[in-house]
N, C-alpha and C positions, 0 to 999 in steps of 0.2 A: 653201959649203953652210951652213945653218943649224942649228946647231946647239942651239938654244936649248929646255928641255927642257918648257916649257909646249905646244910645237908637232907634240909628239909623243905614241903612246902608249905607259903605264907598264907594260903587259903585254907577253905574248911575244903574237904575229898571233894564235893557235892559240884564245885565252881571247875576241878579240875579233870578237863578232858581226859587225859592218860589213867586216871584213874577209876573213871566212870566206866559201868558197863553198856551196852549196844540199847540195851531199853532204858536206860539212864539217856544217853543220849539223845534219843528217839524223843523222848519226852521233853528237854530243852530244847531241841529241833521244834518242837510240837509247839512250848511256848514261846517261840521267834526268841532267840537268846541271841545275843550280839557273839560273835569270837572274837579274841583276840589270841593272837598269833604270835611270843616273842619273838624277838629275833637278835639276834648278837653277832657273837664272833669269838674262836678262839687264838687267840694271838699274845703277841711279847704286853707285859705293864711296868717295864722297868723293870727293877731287882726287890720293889717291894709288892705289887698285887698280884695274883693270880694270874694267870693266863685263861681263865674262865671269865676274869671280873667283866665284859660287855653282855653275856648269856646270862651269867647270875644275877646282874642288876637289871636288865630288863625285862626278865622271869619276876623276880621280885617284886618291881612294882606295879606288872601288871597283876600278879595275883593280889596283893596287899590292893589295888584300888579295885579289882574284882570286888573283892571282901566288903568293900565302902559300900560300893553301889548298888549290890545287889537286889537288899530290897525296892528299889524302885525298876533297877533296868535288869532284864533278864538277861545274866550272862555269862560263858563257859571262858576259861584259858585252855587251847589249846598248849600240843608238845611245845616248846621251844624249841626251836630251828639253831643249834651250837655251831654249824661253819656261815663262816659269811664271805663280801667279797674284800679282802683282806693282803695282795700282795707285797702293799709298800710295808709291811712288817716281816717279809720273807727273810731278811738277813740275820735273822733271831731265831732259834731253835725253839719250839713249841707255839709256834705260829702252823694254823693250818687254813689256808685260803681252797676257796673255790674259784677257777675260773669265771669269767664275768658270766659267758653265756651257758654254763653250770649251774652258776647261781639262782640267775633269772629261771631258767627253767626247770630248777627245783620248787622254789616260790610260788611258779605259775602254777607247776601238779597241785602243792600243798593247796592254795586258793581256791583251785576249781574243785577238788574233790573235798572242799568243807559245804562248798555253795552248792555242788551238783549234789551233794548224800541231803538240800534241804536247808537249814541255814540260809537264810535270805541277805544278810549283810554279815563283813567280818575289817578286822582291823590289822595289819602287822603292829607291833610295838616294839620300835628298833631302838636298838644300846649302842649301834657300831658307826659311826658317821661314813666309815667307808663304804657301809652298806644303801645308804641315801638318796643316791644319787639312779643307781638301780632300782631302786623301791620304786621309788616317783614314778620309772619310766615304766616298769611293769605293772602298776597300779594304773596308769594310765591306760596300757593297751588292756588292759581286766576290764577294764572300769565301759570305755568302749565297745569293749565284748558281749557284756549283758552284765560280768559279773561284779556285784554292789561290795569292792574289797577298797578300802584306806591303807593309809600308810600315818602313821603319827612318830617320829622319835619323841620317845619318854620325857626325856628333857628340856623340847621345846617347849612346851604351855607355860612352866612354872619357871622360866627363864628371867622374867623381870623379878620372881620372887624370890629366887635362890640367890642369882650374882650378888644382892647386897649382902647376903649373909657370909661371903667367903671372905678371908682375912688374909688371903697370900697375895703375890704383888702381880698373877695375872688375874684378871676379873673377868673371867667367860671360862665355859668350859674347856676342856683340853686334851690330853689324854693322857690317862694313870695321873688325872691332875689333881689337884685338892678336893673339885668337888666330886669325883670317884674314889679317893680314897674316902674321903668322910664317909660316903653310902657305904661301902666295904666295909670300913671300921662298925657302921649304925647294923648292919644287917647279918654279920660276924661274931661267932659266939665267943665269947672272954678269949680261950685260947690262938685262935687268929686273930682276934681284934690286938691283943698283945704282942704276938709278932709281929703284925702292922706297921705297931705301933713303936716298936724295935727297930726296923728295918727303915723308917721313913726320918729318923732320926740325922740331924746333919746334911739332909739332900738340899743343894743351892736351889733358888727360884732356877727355872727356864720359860722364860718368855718370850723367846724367839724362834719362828719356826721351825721343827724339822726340815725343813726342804732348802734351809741355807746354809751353806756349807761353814764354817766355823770362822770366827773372824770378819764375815762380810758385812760391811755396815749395815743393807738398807734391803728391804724385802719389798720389791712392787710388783710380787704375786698379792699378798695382804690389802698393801696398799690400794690395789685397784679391784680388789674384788676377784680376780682371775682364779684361775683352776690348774690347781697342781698338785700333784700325791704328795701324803703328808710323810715322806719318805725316811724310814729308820735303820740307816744302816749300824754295822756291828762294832762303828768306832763312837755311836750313839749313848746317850743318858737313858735314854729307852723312853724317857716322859714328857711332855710338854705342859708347864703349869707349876704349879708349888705346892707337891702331896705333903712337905713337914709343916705346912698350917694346919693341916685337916686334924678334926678330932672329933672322936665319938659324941661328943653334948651337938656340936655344929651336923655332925653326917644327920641327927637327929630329926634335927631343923629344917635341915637340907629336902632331908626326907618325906617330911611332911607335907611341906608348902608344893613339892612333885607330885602326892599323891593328890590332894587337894585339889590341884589345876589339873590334872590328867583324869581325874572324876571327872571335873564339871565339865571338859571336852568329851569326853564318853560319853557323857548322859545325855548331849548336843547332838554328838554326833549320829547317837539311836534313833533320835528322833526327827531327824533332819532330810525332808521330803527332799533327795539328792538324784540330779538328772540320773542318767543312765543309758547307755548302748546308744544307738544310731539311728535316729528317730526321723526320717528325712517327709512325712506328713505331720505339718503344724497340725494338725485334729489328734494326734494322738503323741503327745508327749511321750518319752520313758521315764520313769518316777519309779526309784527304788522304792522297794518297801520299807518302811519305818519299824525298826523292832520295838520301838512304844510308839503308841499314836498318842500326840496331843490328847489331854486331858485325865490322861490313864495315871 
């Protein structure tokens, strides 16, 4: 039997939607349970992670902080959502992007038919930065609409707490950077964490963008904040960041201090009396429902 701990799920059955029956569900429906929604991407991670690692890490830690929280906040993991919007990794075989407005209104079905079958608020939990940017904008028009749906990427909250713990020479996240392979490595059972750990052996830092062609001194995309695909073509490293720091004791660490700050935003977020839809009579605000009310 296989044992290997990327092939399974981090929750107990009871937290995970896909695995729950129709009066299982009914009944977390019944006690206002928050969802969360993963969401990733499958695409290129260099020659050492997966082409799963954005799906697999943001499945994971939304189930592992399910698992945290449960006793206080009522709450299910839905399916994970495995394509995202993902083109600037198209020059890579085992990249599978969705068109943008594909995307989006895959998202918006998945949203509205959590909220309309009852479910009163829900969360995406995104792993793929390329998906980001879409999210915001389709949580927006939801949000709008009546329906009470967030957007959170996994790795925002605990971001002041993870950056000190990385040991390679970029200090932010990146992609198939050290702080995704660490997670990889922590959430990876012996025999992949060992290939990993093979494979990440001898790879130089990369610290400078994808989207600058090779040799060119100075990036005033970064520099000024501006917007440009984080583009990978097929004469590429495939990563951005320094995966040969990362190690299973740190991915651990890593781990933790994500799960930790993405609880205490969940458990903010359930209860957080948040406007709603298009309210144009001051006498009657919209006010999403809270899946815990103050004092519960």
């Amino acid at each position: 039997m296989n044992e290997d701990k990327t092939k399974r799920h981090f929750a107990p059955r009871t937290l995970i939607w896909s695995e729950m029956t129709r009066a299982e569900l009914a009944r977390a429906r019944d006690a206002n349970a928050l969802v969360l929604i993963p969401t990733g991407s499958i695409e290129q991670h260099g020659d050492h992670l997966p082409v799963e690692t954005d799906m697999l890490l943001s499945t994971a830690v939304s189930e592992l902080t399910a698992a945290r929280i449960a006793e206080t906040t009522p709450v299910i993991v839905g399916p994970s959502v495995p394509f995202g919007f993902t083109p600037h990794h198209l020059s890579w075989p085992g990249t599978i992007s969705l068109r943008l407005e594909t995307y989006v209104a895959m998202l918006g079905d998945i949203a509205r038919s959590v909220i309309d079958s009852g479910f009163t608020r829900a969360v995406f939990v995104n792993g793929h930065g390329g998906n980001s940017a879409p999210l915001r904008s389709l949580t927006g028009q939801l949000i709008t609409d009546g329906y009470a749906v967030g957007m959170i990427d996994y790795f925002q909250p605990s971001a002041s707490d993870y950056i000190p713990l990385l040991k390679g020479t970029l200090a932010r996240a990146g992609h198939a950077c050290e702080q995704e392979t660490a997670l990889m490595l922590a959430l990876s059972g012996s025999e992949s964490a060992a290939l990993i750990e093979k494979r990440i052996g001898g790879l130089q830092p990369r610290v400078i963008q994808p989207w600058i062609a090779p040799g060119y001194p100075d990036d005033p995309i970064t520099d000024a904040g501006a917007g440009w695909a984080a583009i990978f073509h097929a004469d590429d490293c495939g990563y951005y960041g320094d995966p040969a720091a990362a190690t299973i004791e740190n991915g651990e660490a890593i781990l933790e201090v994500t799960i930790a700050a993405l609880a205490r935003f969940l458990e903010a977020f359930a209860r957080a009396p948040l406007r709603l839809g298009v309210a144009r009579d001051p006498a009657k605000p919209g006010i999403a429902q809270p899946t815990v009310q103050e004092g519960q």
